[in-house]
C-alpha positions in Angstrom: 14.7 -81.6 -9.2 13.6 -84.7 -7.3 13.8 -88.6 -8.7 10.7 -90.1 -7.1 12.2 -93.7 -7.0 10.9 -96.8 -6.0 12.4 -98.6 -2.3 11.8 -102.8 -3.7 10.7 -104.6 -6.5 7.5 -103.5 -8.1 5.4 -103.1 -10.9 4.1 -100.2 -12.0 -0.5 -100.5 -11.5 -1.0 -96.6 -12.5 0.7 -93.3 -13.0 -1.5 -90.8 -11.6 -0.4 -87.1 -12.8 1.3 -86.5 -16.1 4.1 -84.3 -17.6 3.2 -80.4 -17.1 1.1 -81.4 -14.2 1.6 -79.3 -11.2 1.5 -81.8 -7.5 1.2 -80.9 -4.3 3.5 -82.5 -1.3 1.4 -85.8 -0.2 -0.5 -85.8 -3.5 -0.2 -89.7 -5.2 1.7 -89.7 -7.9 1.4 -93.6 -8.7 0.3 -96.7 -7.3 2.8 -99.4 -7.8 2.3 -103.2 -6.4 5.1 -104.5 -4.0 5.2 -108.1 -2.2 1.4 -108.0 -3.8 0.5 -105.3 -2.1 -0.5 -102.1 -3.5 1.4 -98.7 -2.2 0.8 -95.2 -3.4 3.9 -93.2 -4.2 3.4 -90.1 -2.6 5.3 -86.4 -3.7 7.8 -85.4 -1.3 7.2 -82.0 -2.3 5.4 -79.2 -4.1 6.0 -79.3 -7.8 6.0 -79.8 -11.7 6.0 -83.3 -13.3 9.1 -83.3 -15.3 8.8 -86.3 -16.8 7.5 -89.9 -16.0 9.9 -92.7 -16.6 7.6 -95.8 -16.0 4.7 -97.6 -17.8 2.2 -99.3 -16.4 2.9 -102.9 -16.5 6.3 -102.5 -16.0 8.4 -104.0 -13.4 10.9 -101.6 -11.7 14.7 -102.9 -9.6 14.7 -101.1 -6.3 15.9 -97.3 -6.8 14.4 -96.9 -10.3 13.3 -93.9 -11.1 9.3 -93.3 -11.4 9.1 -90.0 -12.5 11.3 -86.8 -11.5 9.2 -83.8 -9.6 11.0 -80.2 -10.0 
């Protein structure tokens, strides 16, 4: 299993994949907004969505969790 976790203060813009779905390494998984700029949150690897942690809207403290990959 793999937390996909976010680096710096963000908020969440969209959540791209949801639970069951299966990702591929590079695939987006979300786009979250940072120092108003907009970053996609790429898989690190080949997977399932476990489960998604976030909301959009929501603002996220550096090294919280996204959504964990497996």
């Amino acid at each position: 299993m793999m937390d996909i976790k976010v680096k710096m203060p963000s908020t969440v813009v969209s959540i791209e994949v949801a639970v069951g779905d299966a990702v591929t390494k590079g695939q987006s998984l979300a786009v979250v907004e940072a120092m108003k700029m907009k970053n996609n949150t790429p898989s690190p690897v080949d997977g399932t969505v476990k489960s998604i942690s976030a909301s959009v809207g929501e603002r996220l403290k550096p090294g919280a969790v996204l959504m964990v990959v497996e």
